[in-house]
N, CA, C and O atoms as a MOPAC input file, in Angstrom:
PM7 MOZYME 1SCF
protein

 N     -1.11000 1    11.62600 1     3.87300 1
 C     -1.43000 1    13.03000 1     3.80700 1
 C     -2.57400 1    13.29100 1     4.79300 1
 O     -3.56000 1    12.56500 1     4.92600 1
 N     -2.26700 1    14.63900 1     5.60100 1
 C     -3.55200 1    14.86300 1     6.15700 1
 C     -4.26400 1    15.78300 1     6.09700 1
 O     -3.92900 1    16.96700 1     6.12100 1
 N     -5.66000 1    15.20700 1     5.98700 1
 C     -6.52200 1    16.54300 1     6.08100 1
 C     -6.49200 1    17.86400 1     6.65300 1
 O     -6.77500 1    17.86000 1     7.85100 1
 N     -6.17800 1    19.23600 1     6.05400 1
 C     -6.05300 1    20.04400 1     6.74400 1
 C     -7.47200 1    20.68300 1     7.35100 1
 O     -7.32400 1    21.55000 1     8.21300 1
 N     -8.54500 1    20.40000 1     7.05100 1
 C     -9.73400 1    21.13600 1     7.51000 1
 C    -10.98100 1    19.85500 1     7.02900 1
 O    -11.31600 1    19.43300 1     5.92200 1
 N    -11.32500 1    19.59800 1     8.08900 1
 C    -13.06400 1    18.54600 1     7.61800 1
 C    -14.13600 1    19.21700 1     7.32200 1
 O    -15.15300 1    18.68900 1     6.87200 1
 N    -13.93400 1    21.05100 1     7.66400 1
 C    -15.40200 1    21.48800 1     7.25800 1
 C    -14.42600 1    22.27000 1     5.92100 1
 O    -15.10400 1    22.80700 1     5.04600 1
 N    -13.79700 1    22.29500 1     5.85700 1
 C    -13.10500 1    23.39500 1     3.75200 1
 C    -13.16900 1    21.68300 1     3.15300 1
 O    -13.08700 1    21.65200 1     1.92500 1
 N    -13.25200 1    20.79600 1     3.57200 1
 C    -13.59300 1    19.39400 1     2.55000 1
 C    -14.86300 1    19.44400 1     2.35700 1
 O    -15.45300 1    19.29300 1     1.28700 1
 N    -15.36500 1    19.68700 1     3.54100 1
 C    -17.19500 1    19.44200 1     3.50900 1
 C    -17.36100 1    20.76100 1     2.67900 1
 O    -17.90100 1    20.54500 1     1.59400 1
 N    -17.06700 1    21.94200 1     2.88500 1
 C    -17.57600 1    22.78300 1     1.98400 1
 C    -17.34000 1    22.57400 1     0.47700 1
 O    -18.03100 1    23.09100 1    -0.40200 1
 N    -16.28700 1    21.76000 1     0.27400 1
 C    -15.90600 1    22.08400 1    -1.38600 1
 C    -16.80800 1    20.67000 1    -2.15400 1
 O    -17.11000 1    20.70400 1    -3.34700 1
 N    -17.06900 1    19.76900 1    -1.46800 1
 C    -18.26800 1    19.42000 1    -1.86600 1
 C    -19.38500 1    19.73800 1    -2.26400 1
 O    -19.85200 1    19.60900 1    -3.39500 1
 N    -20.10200 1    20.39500 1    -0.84300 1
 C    -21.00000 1    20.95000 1    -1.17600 1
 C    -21.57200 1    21.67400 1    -2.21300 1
 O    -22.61000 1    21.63300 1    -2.87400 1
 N    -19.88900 1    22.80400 1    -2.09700 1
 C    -19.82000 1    23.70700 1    -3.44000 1
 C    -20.11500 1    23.04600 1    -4.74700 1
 O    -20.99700 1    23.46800 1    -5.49500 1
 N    -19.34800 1    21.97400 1    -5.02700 1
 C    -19.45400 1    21.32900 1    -6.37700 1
 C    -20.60500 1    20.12300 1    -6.41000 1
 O    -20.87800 1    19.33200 1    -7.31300 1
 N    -21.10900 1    20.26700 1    -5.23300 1
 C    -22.72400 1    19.18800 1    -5.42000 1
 C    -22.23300 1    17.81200 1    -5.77900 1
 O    -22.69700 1    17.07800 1    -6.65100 1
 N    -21.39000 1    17.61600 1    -5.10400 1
 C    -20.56300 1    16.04600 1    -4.72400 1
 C    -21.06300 1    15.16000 1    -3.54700 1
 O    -20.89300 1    15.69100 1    -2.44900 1
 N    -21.70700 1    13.79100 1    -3.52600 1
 C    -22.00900 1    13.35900 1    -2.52400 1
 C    -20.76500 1    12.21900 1    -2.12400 1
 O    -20.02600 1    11.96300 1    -3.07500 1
 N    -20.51500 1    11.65200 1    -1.09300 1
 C    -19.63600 1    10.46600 1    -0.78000 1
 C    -19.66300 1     9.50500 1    -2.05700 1
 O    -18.67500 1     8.95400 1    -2.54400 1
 N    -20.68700 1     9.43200 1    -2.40600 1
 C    -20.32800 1     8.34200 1    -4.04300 1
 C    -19.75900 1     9.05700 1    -5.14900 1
 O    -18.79400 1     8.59800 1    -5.76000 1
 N    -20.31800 1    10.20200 1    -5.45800 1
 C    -19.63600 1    11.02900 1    -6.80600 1
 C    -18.75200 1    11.23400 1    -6.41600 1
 O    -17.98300 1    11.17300 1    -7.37600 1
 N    -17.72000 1    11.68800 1    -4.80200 1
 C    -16.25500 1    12.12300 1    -5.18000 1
 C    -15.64800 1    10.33400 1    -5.00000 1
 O    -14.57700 1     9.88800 1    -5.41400 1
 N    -16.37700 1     9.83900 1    -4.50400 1
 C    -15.43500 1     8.09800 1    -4.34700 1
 C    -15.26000 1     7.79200 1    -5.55800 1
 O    -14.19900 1     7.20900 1    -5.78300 1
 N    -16.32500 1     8.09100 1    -6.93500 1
 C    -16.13600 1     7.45100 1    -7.87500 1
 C    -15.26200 1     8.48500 1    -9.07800 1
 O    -14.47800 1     8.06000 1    -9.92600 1
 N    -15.47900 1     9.27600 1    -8.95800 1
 C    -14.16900 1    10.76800 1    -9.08800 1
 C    -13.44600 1    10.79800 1    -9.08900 1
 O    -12.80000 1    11.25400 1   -10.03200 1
 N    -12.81400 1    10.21100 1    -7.74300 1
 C    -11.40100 1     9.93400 1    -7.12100 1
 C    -10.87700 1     8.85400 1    -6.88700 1
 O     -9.76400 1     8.65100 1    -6.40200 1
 N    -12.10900 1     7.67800 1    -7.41800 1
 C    -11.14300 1     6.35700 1    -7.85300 1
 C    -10.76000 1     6.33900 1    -6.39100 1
 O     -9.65300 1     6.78400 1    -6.08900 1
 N    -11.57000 1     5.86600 1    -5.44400 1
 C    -11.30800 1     5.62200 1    -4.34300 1
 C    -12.94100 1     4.98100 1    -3.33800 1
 O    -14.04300 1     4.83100 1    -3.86500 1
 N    -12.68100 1     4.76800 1    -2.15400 1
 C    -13.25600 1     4.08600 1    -1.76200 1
 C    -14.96700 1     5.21000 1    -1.23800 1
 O    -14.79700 1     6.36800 1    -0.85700 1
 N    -16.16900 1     4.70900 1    -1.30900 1
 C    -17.30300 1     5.51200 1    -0.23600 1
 C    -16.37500 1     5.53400 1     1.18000 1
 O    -16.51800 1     6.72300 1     1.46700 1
 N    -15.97500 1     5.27500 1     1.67700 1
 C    -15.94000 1     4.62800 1     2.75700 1
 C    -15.01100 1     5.88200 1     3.41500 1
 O    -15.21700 1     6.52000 1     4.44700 1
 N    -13.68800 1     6.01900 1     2.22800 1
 C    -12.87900 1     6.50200 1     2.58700 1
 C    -13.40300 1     8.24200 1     2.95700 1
 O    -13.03000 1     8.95800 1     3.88600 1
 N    -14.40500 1     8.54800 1     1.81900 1
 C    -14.93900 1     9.67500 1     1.92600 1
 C    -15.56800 1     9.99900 1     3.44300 1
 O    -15.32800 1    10.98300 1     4.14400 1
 N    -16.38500 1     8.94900 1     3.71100 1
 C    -17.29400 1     8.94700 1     4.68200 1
 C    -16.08400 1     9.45800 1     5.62000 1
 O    -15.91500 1    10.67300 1     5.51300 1
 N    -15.33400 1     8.91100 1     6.38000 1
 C    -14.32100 1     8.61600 1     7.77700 1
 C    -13.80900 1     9.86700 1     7.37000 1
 O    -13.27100 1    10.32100 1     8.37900 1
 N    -13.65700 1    10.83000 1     6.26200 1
 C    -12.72700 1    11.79200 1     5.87600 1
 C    -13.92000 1    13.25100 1     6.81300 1
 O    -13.78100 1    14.04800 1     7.74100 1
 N    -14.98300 1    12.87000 1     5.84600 1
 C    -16.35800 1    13.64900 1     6.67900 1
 C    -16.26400 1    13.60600 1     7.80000 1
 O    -15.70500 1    14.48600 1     8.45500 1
 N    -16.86200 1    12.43000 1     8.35100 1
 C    -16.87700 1    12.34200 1     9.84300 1
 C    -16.24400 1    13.31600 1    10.63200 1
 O    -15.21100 1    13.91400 1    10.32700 1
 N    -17.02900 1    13.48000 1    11.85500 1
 C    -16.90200 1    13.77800 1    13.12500 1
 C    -16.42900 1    12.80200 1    14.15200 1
 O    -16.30000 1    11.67900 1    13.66500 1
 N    -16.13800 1    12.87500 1    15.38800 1
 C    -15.96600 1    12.42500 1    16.16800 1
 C    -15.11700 1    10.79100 1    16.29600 1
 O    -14.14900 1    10.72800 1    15.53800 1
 N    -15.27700 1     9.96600 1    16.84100 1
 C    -13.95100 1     8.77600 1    16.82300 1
 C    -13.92600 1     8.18100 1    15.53800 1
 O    -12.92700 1     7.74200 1    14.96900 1
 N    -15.29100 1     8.19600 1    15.04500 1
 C    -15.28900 1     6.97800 1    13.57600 1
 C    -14.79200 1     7.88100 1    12.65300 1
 O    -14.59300 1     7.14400 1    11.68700 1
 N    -14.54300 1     8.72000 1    12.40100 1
 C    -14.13100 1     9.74000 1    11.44300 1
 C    -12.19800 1     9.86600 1    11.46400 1
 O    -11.61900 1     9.93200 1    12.54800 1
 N    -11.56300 1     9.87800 1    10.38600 1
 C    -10.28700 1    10.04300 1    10.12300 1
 C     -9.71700 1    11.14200 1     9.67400 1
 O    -10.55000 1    12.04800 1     9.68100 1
 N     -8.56000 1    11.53500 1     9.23900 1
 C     -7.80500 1    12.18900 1     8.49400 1
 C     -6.90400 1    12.02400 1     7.17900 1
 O     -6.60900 1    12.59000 1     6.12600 1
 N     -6.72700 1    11.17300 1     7.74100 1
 C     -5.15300 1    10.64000 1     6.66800 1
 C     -5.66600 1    10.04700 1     5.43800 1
 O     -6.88000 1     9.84100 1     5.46100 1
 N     -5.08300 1     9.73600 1     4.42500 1
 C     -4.95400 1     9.23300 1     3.53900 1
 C     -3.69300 1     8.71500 1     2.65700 1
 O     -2.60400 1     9.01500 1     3.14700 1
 N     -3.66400 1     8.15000 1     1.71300 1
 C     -2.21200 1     8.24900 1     0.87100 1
 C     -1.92000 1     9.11200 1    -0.07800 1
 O     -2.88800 1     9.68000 1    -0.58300 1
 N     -1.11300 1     9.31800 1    -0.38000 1
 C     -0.85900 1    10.80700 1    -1.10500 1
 C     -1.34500 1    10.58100 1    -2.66100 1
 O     -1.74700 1    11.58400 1    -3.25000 1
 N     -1.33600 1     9.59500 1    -3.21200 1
 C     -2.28700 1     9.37400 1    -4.22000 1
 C     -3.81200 1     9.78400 1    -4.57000 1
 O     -4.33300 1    10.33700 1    -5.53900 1
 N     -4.39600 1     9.15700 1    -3.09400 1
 C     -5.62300 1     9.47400 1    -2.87900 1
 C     -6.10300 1    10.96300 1    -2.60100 1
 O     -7.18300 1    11.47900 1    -2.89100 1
 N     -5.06800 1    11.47600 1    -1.99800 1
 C     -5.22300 1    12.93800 1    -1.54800 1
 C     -5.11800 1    13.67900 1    -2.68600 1
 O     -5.96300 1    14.56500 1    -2.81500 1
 N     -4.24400 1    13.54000 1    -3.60900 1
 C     -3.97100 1    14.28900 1    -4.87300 1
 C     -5.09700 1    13.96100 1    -5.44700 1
 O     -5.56900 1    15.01600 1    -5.87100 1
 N     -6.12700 1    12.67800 1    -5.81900 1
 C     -7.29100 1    12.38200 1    -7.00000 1
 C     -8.54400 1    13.46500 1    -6.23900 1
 O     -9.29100 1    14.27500 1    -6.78800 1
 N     -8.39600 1    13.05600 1    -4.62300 1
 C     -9.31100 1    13.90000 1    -4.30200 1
 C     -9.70400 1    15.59000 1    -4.65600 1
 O    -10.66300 1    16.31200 1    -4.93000 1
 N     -8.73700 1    15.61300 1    -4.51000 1
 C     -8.35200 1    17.24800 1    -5.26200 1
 C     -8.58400 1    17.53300 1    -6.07600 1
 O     -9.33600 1    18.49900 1    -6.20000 1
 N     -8.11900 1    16.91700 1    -7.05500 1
 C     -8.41400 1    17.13700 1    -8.63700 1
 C     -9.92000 1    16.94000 1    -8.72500 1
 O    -10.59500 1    17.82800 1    -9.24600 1
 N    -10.67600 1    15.48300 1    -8.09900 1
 C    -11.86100 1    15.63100 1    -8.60600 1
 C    -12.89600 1    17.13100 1    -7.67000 1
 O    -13.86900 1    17.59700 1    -8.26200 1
 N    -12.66200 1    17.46000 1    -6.84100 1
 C    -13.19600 1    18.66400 1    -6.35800 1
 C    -12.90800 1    20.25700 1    -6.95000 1
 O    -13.48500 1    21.32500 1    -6.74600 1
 N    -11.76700 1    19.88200 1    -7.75300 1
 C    -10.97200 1    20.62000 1    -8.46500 1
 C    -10.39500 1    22.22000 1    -7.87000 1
 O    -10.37900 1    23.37900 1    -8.28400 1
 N     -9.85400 1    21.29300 1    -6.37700 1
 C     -9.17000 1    22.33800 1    -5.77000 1
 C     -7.88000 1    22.23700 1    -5.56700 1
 O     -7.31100 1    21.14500 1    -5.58300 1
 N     -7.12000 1    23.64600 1    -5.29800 1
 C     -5.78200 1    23.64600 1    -5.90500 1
 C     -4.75200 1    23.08800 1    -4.90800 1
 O     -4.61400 1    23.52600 1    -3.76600 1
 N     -3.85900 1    21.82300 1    -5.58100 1
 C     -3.07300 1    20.97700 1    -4.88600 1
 C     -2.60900 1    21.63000 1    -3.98000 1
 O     -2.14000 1    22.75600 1    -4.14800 1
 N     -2.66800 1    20.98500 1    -2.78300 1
 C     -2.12900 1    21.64300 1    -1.23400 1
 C     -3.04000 1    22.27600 1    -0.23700 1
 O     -2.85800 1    22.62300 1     0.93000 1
 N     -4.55500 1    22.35000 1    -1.40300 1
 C     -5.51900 1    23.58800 1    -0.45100 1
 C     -6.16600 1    22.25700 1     0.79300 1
 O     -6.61700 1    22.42700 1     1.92500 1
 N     -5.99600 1    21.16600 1     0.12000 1
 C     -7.38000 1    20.21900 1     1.44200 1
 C     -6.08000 1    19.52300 1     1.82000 1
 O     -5.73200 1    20.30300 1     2.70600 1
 N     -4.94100 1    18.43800 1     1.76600 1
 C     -4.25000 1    18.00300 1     2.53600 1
 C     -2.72500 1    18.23900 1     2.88400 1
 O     -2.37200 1    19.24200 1     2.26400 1
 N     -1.88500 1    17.82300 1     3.48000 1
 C     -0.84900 1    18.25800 1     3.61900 1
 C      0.13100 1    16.97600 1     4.01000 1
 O     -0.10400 1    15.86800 1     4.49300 1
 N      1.28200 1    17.61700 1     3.59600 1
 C      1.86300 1    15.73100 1     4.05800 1
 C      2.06800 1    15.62500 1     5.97300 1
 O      1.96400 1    16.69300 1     6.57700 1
 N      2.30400 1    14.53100 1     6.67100 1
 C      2.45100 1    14.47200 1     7.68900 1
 C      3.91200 1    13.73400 1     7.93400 1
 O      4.39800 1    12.67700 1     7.53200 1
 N      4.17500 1    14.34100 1     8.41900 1
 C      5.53900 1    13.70700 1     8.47000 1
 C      5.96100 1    13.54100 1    10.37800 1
 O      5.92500 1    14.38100 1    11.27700 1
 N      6.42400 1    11.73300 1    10.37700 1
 C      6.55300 1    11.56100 1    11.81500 1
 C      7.77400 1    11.75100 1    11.62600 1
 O      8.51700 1    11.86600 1    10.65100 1
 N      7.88000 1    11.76700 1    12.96300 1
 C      9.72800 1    12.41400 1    13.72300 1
 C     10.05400 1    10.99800 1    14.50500 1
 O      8.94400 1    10.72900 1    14.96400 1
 N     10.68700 1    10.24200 1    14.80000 1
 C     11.44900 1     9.42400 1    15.08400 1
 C     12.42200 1     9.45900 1    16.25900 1
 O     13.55600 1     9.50800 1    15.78300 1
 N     12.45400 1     9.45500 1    17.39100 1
 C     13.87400 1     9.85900 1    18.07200 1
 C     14.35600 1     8.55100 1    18.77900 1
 O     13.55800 1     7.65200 1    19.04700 1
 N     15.46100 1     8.48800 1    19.02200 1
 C     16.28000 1     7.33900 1    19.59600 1
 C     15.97800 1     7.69000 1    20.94300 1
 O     15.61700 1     6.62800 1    21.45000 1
 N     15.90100 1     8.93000 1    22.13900 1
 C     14.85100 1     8.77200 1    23.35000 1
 C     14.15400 1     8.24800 1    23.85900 1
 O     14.10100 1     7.93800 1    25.04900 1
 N     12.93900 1     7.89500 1    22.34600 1
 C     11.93600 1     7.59600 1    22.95800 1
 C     11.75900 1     6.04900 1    22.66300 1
 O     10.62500 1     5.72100 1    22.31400 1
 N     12.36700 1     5.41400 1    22.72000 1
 C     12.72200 1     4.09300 1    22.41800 1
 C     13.07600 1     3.92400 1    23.65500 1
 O     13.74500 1     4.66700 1    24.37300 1
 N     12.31800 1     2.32300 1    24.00800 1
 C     12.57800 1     1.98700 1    25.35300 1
 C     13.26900 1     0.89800 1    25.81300 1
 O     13.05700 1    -0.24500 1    25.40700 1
 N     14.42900 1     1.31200 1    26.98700 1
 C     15.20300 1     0.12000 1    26.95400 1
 C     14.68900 1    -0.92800 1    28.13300 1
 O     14.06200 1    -0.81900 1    29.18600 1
 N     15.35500 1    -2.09700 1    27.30800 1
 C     14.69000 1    -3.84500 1    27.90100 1
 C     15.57300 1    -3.96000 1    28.76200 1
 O     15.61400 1    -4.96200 1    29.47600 1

């Protein structure tokens, strides 16, 4: 799942006075993962598993679908390269 917005995550924290440990331990998930979710620039991520994305939610207690979204790759036989 991916993050649809890093500052509507950072805000709904804020809002609920959540630091990287209270939603890690909330959401039954990693500091770590929080941190890279925050982040800016290369060290910082998006994605997650849809498990994680759903606990996150709940513990911020915002409404499923508002912070991630699924990502879905496309596949084509094109772009496969021949030997």
């Amino acid at each position: 799942m991916r993050l649809i917005s890093k500052t509507a995550f950072r805000d709904y924290m804020k809002h609920r006075g959540m630091s990287n440990a209270s939603l890690a331990e909330a959401a039954k998930c990693s500091r770590a993962s929080i941190a890279f979710l925050r982040s800016k620039g290369k060290a910082g991520r998006d994605t997650v598993g849809p498990d994680t994305a759903r606990r996150i939610e709940e513990a911020l207690n915002a409404p499923p679908g508002s912070l991630f979204s699924a990502t879905v790759l496309v596949a084509s036989a094109s772009a496969k390269q021949v030997a």
